[in-house]
N, C-alpha and C positions, 0 to 999 in steps of 0.2 A: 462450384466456384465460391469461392468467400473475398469478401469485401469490404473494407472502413473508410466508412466517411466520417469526415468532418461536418459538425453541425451546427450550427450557430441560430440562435435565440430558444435556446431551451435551456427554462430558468426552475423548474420544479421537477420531481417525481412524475406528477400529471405529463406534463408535457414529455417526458418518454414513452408512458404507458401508452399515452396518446398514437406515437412512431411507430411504436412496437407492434401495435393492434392493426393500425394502419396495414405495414408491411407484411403481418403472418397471412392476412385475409388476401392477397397477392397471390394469384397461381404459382409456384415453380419455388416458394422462398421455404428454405425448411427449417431456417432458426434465423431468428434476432437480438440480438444481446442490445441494450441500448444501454449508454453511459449518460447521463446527463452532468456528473459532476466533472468528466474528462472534454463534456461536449463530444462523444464519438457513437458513430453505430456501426456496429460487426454486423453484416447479414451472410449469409451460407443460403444458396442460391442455384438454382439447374438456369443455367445461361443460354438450353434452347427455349427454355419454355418463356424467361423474362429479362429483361437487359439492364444492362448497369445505366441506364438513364432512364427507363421506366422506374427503375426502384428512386432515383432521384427527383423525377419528377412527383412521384408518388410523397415521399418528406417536404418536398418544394411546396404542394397544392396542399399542404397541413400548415402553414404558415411558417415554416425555419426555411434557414438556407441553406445549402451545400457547400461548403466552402472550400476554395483552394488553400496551401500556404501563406501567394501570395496574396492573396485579399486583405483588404483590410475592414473591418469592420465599420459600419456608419454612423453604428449608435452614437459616437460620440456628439458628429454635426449636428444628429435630429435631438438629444439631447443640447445642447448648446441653443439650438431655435426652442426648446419649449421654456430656457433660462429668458429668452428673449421676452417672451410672451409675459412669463413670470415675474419679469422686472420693470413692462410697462403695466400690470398692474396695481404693484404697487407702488409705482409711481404717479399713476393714477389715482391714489389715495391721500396723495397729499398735494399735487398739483392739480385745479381744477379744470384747467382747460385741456388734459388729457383725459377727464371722464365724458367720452364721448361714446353715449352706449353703442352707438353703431358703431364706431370701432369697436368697441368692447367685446360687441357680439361678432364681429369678422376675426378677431384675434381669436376669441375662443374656440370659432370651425377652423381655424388654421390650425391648433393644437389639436385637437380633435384627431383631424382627419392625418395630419403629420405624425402625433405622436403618440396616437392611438391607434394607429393600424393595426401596428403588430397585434396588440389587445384584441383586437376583431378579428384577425387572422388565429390567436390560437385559441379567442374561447370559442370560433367556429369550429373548427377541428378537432377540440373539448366534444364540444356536443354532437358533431358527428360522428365523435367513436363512443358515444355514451360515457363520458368522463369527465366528472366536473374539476374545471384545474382551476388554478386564481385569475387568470385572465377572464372567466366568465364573470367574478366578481367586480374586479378594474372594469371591462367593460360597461356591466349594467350600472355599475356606480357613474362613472364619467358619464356617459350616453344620458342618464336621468338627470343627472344636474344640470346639463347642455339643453338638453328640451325644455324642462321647467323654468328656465331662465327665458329662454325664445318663448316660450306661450305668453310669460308672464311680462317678457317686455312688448309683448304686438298686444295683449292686452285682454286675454284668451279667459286669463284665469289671476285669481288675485293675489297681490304678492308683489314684490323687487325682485328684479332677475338678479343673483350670482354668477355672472359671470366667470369670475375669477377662480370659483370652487373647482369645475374639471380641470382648467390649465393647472391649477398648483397638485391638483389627483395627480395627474400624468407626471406632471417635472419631477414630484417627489417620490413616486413609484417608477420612473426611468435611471433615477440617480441612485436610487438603493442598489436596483437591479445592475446599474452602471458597477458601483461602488462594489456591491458583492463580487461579482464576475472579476472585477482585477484582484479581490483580496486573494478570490482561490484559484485564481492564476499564479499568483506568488507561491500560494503555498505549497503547489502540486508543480510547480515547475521542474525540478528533477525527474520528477513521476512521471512526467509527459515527452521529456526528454531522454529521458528511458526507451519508453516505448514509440517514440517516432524515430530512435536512433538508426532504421531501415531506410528511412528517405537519406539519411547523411552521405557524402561522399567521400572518398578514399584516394587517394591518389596510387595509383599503378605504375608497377615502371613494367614499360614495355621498350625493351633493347636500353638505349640512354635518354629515352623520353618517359614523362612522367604524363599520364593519361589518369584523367576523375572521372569514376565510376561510380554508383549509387552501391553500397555496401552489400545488398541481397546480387548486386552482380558480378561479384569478384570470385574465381572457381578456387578451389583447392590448389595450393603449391605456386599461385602466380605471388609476385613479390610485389609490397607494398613501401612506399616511402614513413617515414614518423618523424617529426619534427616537433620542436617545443609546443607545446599550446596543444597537440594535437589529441585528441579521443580515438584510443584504439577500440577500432570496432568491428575488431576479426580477432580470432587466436590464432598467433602466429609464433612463429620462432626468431630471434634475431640469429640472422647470418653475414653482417655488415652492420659496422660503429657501434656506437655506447648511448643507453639512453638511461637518462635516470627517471622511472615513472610513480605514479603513486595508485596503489589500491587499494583506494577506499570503499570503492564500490565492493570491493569481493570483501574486506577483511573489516572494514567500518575505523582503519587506523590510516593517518594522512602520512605517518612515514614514509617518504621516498624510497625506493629499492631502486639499486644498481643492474641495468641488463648489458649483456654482454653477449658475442657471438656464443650460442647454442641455447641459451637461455627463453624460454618461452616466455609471454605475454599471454594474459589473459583479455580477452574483451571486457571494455570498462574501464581499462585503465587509462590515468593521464597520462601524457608524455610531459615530465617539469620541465626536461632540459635534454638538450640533445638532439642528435643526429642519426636516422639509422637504417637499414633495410632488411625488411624482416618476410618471412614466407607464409603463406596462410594455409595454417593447418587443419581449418573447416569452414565450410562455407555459411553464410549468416546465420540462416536457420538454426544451423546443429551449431552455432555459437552458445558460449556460457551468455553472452547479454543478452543473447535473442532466447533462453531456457529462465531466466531471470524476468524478461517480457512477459510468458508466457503463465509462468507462474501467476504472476501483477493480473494479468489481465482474466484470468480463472478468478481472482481475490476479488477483481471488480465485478463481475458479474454475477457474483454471489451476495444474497442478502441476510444480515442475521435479523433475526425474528425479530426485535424491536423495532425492526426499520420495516420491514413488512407490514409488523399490526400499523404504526404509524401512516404508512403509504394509504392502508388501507381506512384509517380513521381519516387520513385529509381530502379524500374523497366524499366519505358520506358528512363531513362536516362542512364541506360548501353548498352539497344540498340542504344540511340544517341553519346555515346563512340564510341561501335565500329563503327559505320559510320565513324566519326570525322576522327579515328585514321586511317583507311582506305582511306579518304581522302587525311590526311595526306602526307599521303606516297606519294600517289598519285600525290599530287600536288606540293611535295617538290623532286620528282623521276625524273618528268617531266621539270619541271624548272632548275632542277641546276645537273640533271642527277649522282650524288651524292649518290648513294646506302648507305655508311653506314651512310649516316647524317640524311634520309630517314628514316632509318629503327628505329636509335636514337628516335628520333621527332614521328615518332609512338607508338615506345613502352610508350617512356614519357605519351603520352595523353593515353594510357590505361591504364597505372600505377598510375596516378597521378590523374584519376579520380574515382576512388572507390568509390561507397557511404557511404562507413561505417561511416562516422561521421552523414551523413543524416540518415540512419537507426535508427542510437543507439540515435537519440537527444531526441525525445520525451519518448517513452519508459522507457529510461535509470531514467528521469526525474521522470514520473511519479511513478517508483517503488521506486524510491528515498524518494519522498514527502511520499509516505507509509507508508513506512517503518519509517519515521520522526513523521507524523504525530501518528504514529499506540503506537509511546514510550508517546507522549504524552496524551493521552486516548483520540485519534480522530479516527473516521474509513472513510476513503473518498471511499464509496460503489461505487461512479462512478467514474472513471477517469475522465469522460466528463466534469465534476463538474468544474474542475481548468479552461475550456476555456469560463465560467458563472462568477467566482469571481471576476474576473475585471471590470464586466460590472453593478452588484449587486451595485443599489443605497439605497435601503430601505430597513430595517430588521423587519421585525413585529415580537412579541417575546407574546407567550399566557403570561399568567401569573401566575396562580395555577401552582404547580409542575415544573415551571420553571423559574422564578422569584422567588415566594415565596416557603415555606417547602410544602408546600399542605395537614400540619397540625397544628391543633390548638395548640397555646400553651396559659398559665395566663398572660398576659399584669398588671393587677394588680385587686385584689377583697377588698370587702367591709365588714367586719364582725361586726354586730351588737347585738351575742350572741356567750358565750363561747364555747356553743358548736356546734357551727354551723358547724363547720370546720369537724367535728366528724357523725353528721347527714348528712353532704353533701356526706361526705367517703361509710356513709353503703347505702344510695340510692341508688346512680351510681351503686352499684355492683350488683344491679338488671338491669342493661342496658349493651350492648353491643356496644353502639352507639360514633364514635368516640369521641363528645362533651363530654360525662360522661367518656370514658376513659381519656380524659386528665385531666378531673376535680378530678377524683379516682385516678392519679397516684401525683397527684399536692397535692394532700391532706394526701397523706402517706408520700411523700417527708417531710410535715410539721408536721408529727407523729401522723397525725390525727388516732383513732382508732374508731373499728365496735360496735357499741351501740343497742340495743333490740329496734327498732321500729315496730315491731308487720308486719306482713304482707305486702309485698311490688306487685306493679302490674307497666308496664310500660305501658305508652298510648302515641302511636305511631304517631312520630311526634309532640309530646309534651313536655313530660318530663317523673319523674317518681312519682306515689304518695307513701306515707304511711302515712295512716293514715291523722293526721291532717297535715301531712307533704309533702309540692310540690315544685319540682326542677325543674325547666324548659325553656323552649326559654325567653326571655325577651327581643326581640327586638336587634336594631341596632342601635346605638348612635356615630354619627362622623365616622362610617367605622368600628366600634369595635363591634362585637359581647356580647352581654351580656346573662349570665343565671343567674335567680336568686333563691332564697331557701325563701318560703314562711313556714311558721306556722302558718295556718289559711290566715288572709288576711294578716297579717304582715309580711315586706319583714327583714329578719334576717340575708341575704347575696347579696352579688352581686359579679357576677367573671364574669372579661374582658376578654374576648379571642379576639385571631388574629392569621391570617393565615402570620408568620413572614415575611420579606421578606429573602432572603440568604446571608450570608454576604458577599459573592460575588459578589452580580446583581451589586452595584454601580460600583463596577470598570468593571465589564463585559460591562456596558452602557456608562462609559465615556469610555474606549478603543476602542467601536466600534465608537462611534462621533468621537474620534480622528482620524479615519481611513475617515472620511468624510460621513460616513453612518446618512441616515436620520433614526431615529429610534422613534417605536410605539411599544404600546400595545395594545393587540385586547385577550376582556378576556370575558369568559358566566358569569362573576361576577358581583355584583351590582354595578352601574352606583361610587356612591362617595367611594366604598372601591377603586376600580380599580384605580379612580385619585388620591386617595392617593400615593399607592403606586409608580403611574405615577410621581407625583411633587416629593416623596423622591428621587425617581432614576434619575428626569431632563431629562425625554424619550420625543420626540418631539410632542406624541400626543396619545391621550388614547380613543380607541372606547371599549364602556363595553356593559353586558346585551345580547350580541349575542351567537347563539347556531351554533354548526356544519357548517349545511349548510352556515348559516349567514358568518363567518369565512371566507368560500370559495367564497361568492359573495364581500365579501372585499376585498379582497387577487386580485380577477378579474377587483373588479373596480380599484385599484392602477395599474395594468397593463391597463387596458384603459387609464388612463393617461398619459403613456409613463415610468413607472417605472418599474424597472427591482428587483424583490421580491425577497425578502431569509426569508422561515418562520421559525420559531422556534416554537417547540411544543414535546409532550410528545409523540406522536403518536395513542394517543388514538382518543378522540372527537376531535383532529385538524386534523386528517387523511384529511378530505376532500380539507383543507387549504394546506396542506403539498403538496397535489398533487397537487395542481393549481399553485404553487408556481414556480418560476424559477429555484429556488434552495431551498433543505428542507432539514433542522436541526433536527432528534429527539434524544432529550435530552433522552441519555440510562439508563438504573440502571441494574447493576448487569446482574444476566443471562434472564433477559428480552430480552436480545441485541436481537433475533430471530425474535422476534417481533416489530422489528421498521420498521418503512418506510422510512425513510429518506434518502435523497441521502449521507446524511453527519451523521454519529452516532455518539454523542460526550456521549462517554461512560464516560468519569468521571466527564458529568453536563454540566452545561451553563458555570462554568469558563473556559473551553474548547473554547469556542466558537471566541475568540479575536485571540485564537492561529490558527486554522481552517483556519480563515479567512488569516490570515499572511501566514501559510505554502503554501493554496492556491495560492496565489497571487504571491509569492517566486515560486513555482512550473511552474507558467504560464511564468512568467519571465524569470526561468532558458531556458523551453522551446523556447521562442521567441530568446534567445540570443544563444543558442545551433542551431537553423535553421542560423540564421541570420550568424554566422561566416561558418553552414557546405558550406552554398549558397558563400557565399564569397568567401571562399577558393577554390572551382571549379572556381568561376569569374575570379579570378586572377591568378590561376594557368595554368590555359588548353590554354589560348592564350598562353602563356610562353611555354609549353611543346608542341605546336602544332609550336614552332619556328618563331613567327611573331615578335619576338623582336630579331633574330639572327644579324643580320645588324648590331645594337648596342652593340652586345658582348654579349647579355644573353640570356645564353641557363639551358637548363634543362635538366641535364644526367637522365638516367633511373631508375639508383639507388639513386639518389638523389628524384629522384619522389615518391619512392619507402619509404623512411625515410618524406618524406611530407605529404604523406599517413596517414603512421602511424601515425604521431602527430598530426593530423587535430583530429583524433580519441579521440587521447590521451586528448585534450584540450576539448574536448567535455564530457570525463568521468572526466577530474580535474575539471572542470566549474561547472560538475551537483552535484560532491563529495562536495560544499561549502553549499549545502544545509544542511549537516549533523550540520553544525555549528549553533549554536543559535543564 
């Protein structure tokens, strides 16, 4: 059995790993995926052996909570009482009959025990899975300033209590924590929307009543209402009224399209306007949203390496904190025998060194780019993908179905009999073959009508006869396709066909050259169609006439040269290319999406593909520049709070470390929040 919860107060890395370890060491759990940036945990589970409220319990006793829908979240009241605390005192600092230490110090266990629990609940939980997260920090930081203050006001030890140093710890690492959690709520809000669209309801009509049902429970063929405003969240057919929807989710384009009876809907789309009743032609699951979910939720539970070694360095660096900060003391107790400048200078370096901007950098980043890429009809199935785009010199791009339509249409024909246009119409409709359907629907378009030609027979691979009458291949002239319409030996027609190109490709080919990209076509088509198509687009170079495997020993010899590949292809016969490739594009259609291979699904085509590469490359970026300031800001702050610049006047209060904290964070979720921007 498999199961997701919702999770609430898990603010780092640590704190999943924390879940994770928790739950595998559980009899009967055989896998745990945990999210911390979606707040969710997937567990895969034998439900004789363990129950879906032991496993809750089991998250619950690590200090998070399980959360419903409807819940709502506390943080903000227990926040709001630490602003309390926060405000008398500094108010206390300038009104003297509010410095009254015994309040002072009743206020301070009030914050404490209020707004530091959480703090105590997950560096306990830390240290019971052997995992040091920031909450071990927050806690021994707040906890020591709170003692040393009480010793030093009952008169234990020498020194003025700081009161006020834990309460402003807490308020200021509650509001970061506060303040981060709504940014990337915003920014992953579709993202999350996305994939909880299985809780959503539908409305059913059952006879002339209209019944809501939760979307995973509507079977195959029962008929659903659609109404303006509404989120289709089945694929269905319309069989009753007109709707005008938009899909953006499939194609990343907000143009409206017109549905009308027989007309299918894909899941995802909106309803703009209108009225309609339509049939559900798969059930959730095997939906294109719920294969689009699926996708998301493979992409989150994957980590690319930068984020791993990171996960892995913010671990062993709260254990080199607490050292530091032990040293500290140690060596500034020793030296200037100075207790409360000591115990300052300690608490500083364990406050002021949190990882939480190193946690949240990557992660934060790449659910960002997602969720950006995912409005534009891209799906980045790996994460890993983004730390490959920057290094991607060369695009090889098939060309049937991905360049061109990957069917024929009339380039232009040759009529040398009135009725030829008429004779060509009734033949074809003894064929099924795509060449006779474009030529059959091209000749009804011109009104052509069905004529008595006595008995028709198709010869496979040929054409078709009747009678003295044969339609058929006619060769290849310049890269055009020709059939022609004989009566007798006399040719009485000629129709040009071509596989279009899209009218997209030219700009999709000069966007990627402008990006610096060497770009080729590598196509199983005949050697001079292919360089046609090559010279109209201006692609750097055209290898034609190869089949599958062929593809893949191309794709290997460009990597022996020292090129770094990004292929493009449908996912069909380039599968083998796709995978040898460094990085793989399949150009998606529709609810096909299940079946692609690619690291990158550019579900609304190849004009996707300029954008891909940009979001990519923005995403890698943000990530280098989100490490590069978290590394920083440890660099320059822990000598500072470890007091090696006191000499010169600058020192680093605890609560001030405490508001540095925070904002190291904060700059790292505004930094990653600029991706949303076009």
């Amino acid at each position: 059995m498999e199961r997701t919860f919702k999770v609430e107060g898990m603010s780092c890395v640590n704190c999943a790993r924390t879940i994770e370890i928790a739950l595998k060491n559980r009899d009967g759990v055989k896998n745990v995926e945990v999210s911390f940036e979606l707040g969710r945990v997937k567990v895969e589970f034998d439900e004789e052996t363990v129950s879906e409220d032991q496993l809750i319990r089991t998250i619950e006793s690590l200090g998070y909570k399980v959360i419903h829908d409807e819940e709502e979240s506390k943080d903000l009241i227990v926040l709001g009482f630490c602003f309390l605390g926060s405000l008398y005192f500094v108010l206390s600092m300038v009104l003297d009959p509010l410095a009254n230490p015994l309040i002072q110090a009743l206020v301070s266990i009030a914050v404490q025990i209020v707004g530091g629990f959480k703090f105590y609940k997950g560096a306990y939980s830390s240290l019971k899975n052997k995992v040091a997260g920031m909450d071990v920090l927050v806690a021994l930081g707040t906890s020591g300033s709170l003692l040393y203050s009480l010793l030093a006001w009952a008169g234990f030890i020498e020194g003025d209590p700081f009161f006020e140093t834990n309460v402003f710890l807490i308020t200021f690492v509650r509001l970061g924590r506060f303040i981060e959690d709504r940014m990337k709520k915003k920014a992953l809000a579709k993202l999350k929307a996305l994939l909880s669209a299985q809780s959503s309801e539908v409305k059913v009509l059952e006879g002339e009543r209209e019944v809501k049902k939760r979307a995973q429970e509507v079977s195959k063929g029962e008929k659903i209402v659609l109404r303006t405003g509404d989120t289709v969240l089945l694929d269905c057919k319309v069989i009753k009224g007109e709707v005008l929807v938009s899909e953006a989710v499939i194609t990343g384009e907000p143009e409206p399209i017109h549905k009308r009876p027989g007309d299918k809907i894909v899941s995802g789309s909106e309803v703009i306007n209108g009225y309609a009743v339509a049939e559900v032609e798969n059930v959730f699951l095997s939906s294109y949203l719920a294969r689009i979910g699926d996708l998301i939720d493979k992409a989150i539970s994957e980590k690319p390496k930068v984020q791993r070694l990171a996960d892995r360095i913010s671990h062993y660096f709260v254990l080199g904190v607490l050292a530091v900060s032990v040293l500290t003391f140690v060596g500034w107790f020793y030296t200037s025998g100075n207790l409360p400048l000591s115990v300052n200078f300690s608490l500083a370096v364990l406050v002021v060194s949190c990882p939480c901007a190193l946690g949240i950098a990557t992660p934060l980043a790449i659910m960002v780019g997602l969720s950006k890429a995912l409005q534009k009809g891209v799906i980045i199935k790996k994460p890993s993908s983004v730390e490959i785009f920057p290094r991607v010199n060369t695009v090889v791009l098939d060309k049937t179905g991905t360049l061109t339509e990957g069917k024929f249409k009339i380039k232009d024909y040759t009529l040398k009999d009135n009725k030829a246009l008429d004779v060509a119409f009734t033949m074809e409709l003894a064929s099924d073959h795509p060449v006779a359907q474009t030529i059959r629907s091209f000749a009804k378009e011109k009104g052509a009508k069905e004529v008595d030609l006595g008995p028709c027979r198709e010869i496979v691979g040929k054409g078709v006869q009747c009678g003295e009458y044969f339609i058929g291949d006619g060769g290849t002239k310049n890269g055009v396709k020709e059939v022609v319409l004989k009566k007798g030996n006399e040719v009485i027609a000629v129709f040009r066909l071509e596989d279009a190109i899209k009218e997209e490709a030219p700009k999709v080919v000069k966007e990627l050259k402008a990006l610096g990209l060497y770009v080729m076509i590598l196509s199983g088509d005949r050697k001079e169609k292919a360089q046609e198509v090559g010279k109209t687009l201006g692609v750097d170079r055209v290898i034609a006439e190869v089949g599958p495997e062929d593809k893949r020993k191309v794709v290997e010899s460009l990597q022996g040269e020292g090129k770094v590949v990004a292929m493009v292809g449908d996912g069909v016969n380039d599968a083998p290319a796709l995978a040898q490739a460094d990085l793989s594009f399949a150009v998606g259609g529709g609810t096909d999406i299940a079946k692609k291979t690619g690291d990158v699904v550019l579900i609304s085509g190849i004009k996707s593909l300029p954008y891909a590469f940009k979001i990519g490359l923005r995403v890698y970026s943000k990530i280098k520049q989100n490490l590069f300031w978290a590394f920083l800001y440890n660099a320059l702050s822990i000598p500072v709070a470890m007091g090696l610049f006191y000499k010169w006047g600058l020192v680093l209060k605890p609560e001030i470390a405490g508001l540095m904290m925070a904002l190291s964070s904060l700059s790292v979720v505004s930094n990653t929040l600029l991706l949303m921007k076009d």
